[in-house]
C-alpha positions, -999 to +999 in steps of 0.1 A: +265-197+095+264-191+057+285-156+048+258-150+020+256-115+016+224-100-010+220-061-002+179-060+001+181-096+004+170-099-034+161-127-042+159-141-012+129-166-003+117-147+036+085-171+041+063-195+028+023-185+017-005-196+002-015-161-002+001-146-035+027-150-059+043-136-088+048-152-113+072-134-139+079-157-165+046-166-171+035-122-163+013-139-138-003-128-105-016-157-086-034-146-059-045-183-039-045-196-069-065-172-092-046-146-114-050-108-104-060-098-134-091-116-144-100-112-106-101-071-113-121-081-147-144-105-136-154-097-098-154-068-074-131-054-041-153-077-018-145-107-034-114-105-036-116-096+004-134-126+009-105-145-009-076-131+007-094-133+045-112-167+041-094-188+018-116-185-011-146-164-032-178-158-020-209-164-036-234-139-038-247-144-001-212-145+011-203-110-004-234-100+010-224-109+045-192-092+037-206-062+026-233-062+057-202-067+085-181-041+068-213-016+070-218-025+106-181-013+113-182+019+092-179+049+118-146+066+134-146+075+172-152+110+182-117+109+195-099+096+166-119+119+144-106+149+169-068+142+167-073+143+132-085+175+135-058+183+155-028+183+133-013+208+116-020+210+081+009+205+065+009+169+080+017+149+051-011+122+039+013+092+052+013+102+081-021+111+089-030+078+081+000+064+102-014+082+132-048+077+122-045+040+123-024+041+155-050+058+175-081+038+163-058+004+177-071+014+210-106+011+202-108-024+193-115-048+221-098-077+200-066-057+199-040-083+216-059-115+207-046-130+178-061-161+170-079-166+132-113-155+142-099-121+160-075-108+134-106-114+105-127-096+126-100-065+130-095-069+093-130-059+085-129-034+106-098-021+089-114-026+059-144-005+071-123+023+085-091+029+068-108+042+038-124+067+062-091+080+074-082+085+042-110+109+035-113+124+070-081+134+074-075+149+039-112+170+045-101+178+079-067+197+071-081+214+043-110+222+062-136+208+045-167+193+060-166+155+070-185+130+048-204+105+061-203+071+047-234+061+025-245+025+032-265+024+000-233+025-020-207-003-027-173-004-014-154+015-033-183+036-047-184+045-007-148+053-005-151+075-039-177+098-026-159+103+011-130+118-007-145+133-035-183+145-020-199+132-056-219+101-061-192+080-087-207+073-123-217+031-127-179+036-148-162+057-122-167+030-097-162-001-115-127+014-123-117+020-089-126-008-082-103-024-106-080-003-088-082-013-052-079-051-063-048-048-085-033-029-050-048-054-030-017-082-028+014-084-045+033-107-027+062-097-004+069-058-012+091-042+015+057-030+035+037-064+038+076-078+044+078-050+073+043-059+088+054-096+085+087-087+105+070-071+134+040-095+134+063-125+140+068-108+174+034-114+182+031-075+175-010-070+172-025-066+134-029-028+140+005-021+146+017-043+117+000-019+095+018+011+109+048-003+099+036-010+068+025+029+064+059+038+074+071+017+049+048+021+020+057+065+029+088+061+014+099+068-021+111+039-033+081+020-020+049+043-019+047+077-037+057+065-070+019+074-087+023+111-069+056+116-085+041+101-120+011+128-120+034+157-110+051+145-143+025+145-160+009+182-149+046+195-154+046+183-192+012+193-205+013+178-240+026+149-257+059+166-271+059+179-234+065+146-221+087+130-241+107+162-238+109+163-203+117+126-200+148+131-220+158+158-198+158+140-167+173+111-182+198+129-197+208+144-158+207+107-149+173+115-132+152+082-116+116+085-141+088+070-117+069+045-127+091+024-143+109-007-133+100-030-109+125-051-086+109-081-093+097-078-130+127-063-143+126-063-183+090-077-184+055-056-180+035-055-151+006-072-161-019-047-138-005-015-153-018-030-188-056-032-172-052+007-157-039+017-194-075+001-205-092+024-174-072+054-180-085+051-224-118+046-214-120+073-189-104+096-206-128+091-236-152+098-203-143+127-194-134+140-231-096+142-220-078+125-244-049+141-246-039+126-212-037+095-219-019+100-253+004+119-230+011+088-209+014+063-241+040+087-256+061+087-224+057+048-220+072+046-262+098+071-243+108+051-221+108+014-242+131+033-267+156+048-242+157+026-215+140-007-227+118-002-195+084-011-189+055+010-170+047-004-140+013-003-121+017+034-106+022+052-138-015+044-153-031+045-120-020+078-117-037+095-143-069+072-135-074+086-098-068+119-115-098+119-140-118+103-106-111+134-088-089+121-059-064+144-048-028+136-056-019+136-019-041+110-011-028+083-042-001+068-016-027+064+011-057+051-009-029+027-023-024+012+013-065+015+020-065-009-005-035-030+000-046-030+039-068-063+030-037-084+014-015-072+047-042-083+066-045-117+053-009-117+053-002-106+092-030-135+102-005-162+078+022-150+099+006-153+134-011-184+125+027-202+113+052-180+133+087-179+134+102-149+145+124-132+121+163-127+129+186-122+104+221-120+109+248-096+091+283-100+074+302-076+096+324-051+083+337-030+111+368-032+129+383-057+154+403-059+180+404-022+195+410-017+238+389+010+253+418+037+271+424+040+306+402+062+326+403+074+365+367+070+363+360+033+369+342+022+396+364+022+431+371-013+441+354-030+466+371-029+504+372-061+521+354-072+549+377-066+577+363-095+598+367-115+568 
């Protein structure tokens, strides 16, 4: 056995896929064999679905189809709906998704078969219903009424209006939409790793993504665009931010949105397109000084720290100006990154190997437990024997 120790296994190559890859010295996203980027330029969320789940794009009848089954699936059971109602409301967003997503599993006859045609047909109801924990479960603790969704709309335009309760501008929704597809995939992050793990059990797609909520919850995973915005708010102005940055780097203080373990020193190619978005709507909206807020902290941070904005720190300020609470930027972040786990649990299942690392031990040797009058009493023999 190679002794080869890399903390977070950095580095480290975990599976093979013909899913994604990233491509850093080219600052290229290849998603099966496409790059991310022009996909969030030159098609839509359900393309990109189709992709991911089937192998490759759709045309126009194939997106409807898509579109049509995801439609079909759109409604939460009466009992899922009612535990979300249930809990208390200073449940955080994570986990009402977590639970959310845990209780629907029980609902879906395909649950424990996983061949290909099963987990695509549990995808697309993920796909359908995820985005409708997202908005229940924020309108049910803050006691606001439910909304239905609108079959009339697109996908994302649909998931807008359940959070927000307003019909998204033509703009509004081609930006989110930009949104959910540079979320979508991104290779092997510690939550599609962790839904990986436990689907190479044979664990169901379901409970894959739990894990993968658990995971994304934490903060140096998921949360990254919530911290960003709080930033933001805290700063108010330009001089605000850059003040403020210096401050925290100055107490040696972690700035999210910043860095990424795998891009290092170079940009993240899909934070450039969400700096687009975040000029445009802000120009919108008539809020400009937001997003001459965020350029000023990215010229910040290049000067300081020669470090490069990564995708939460634009998207932030874009599901701002789109009216989405900042509770609920973690969890549309996995509503949207549920299609590329999806297409990534049905890799696993359909190629398994059951993952089992091993560890470089560091503990002691050699120690005897003491004597104690408590052992067992030894057995009496047989006296016929």
């Amino acid at each position: 056995m190679s002794d080869l120790y890399l903390p977070g296994l950095e580095n480290v190559v975990a599976s093979e896929t013909g899913i994604s890859y990233l491509d850093v010295e080219k600052e290229e996203i290849v998603i099966r064999g496409y790059d991310l980027i022009e996909l969030a330029q030159q098609a839509v969320y359900l393309d990109v679905a189709g992709l991911l789940l089937d192998g490759e794009l759709p045309d126009d009848a194939g997106r409807a189809a898509l579109q049509a089954s995801i439609v079909a699936s759109y409604g939460l059971p009466q009992n899922v709906r009612a535990i979300l109602h249930l809990l208390p409301a200073h449940t955080p967003a994570m986990d009402v998704l977590r639970t959310g997503i845990s209780a629907l599993s029980s609902y879906d006859e395909d649950l424990d078969d996983r061949s290909p045609e099963a987990n695509r047909r549990k995808a697309i109801r993920l796909l359908a219903r995820v985005p409708q924990i997202v908005a229940y479960g924020h309108r049910a603790l803050t006691k606001q009424p439910l909304i239905e969704p609108d079959n009339s709309l697109s996908y994302s335009a649909n998931f807008l209006y359940m959070i927000t309760g307003k019909v998204p501008s033509a703009l509004e929704a081609g930006i989110f939409d930009q949104s959910l597809i540079v979320y979508s995939e991104h290779e092997m992050p510690n939550s599609t790793f962790t839904a990986r793990v436990i689907a190479s059990t044979q664990s169901d797609l379901y409970g894959a993504l739990v894990g993968a909520v658990a995971s994304l919850k934490g903060t140096l995973h998921g949360g990254a665009n919530e911290a960003v915005m709080e930033m933001l708010l805290e700063a108010g102005s330009e001089d605000g931010m850059e003040a403020l940055i210096k401050e925290r780097l100055a107490k040696r203080e972690r700035i999210m949105g910043f860095g990424h373990r795998v891009y290092m020193r170079k940009p993240d190619p899909r934070a450039l397109l969400m700096k687009d978005a975040l000029a445009l709507l802000a120009a919108h909206f008539g809020q400009p000084d937001l997003y001459h807020m965020c350029v000023r902290g990215e010229e910040v941070m290049r000067r300081e720290k020669e470090l490069h904005p990564n995708l939460d720190y634009y998207a932030a300020p874009v599901y701002h100006l789109l009216g989405i609470p900042t509770a609920l930027f973690t969890p549309v972040f996995l509503a949207a990154r549920t299609l590329g786990i999806s297409a990534h649990v049905m890799e696993q299942h359909a190629h398994n190997r059951l993952f089992r690392p091993r560890v470089r031990y560091t503990g002691p040797r050699g120690l005897h437990p003491p004597i104690t009058d408590q052992l067992l009493p030894e057995r009496e023999e047989d006296e016929e024997a």
